[in-house]
N, C-alpha and C positions, 0 to 999 in steps of 0.2 A: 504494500500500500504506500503511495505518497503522501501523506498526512499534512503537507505542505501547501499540495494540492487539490487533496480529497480525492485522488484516484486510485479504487482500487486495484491493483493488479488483470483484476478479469473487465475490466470496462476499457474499451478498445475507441469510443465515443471522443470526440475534440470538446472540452472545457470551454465552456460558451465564451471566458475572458482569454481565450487565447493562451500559447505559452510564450515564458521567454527563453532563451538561449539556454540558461542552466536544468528548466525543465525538460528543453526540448531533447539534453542530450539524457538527463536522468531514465526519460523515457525509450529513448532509443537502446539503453544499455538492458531498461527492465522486458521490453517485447522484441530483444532480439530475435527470441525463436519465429516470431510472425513472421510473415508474409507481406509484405509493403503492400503489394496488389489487396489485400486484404483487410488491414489496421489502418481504421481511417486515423487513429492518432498519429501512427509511426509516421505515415506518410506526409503527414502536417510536420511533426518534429520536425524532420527528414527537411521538407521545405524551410521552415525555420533556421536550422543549421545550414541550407544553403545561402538562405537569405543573409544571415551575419556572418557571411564569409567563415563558417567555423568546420564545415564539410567543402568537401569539394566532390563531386561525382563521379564515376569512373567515366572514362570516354564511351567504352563500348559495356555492355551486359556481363553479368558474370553469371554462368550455368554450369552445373556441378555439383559434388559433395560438400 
């Protein structure tokens, strides 16, 4: 659970007030095992940490184990 946040673990939903940078990556680390295609959160973090220059994206897809 983020308590910081109010998220718990299994709620995969975007936080009506948005996240900032530090949740964004909190979250990223706790729904790794998701599926981006899948976790509307992760996919917002994801966006997030690209938006503050804190990710940068792979050029090409990565498929695999």
């Amino acid at each position: 659970m983020f308590p910081e946040h109010g998220l718990p673990l299994s709620d995969h939903s975007v936080p009506p007030e948005g996240l900032d940078a530090e949740a964004a990556g909190a979250i990223m680390r706790t729904h790794i095992d998701c599926p981006i295609t899948a976790c509307p959160v992760k996919l917002y973090a994801k966006t997030v940490l690209v938006r503050e220059g804190r990710l940068r994206p792979a050029e090409r897809p990565k498929f695999g184990f």
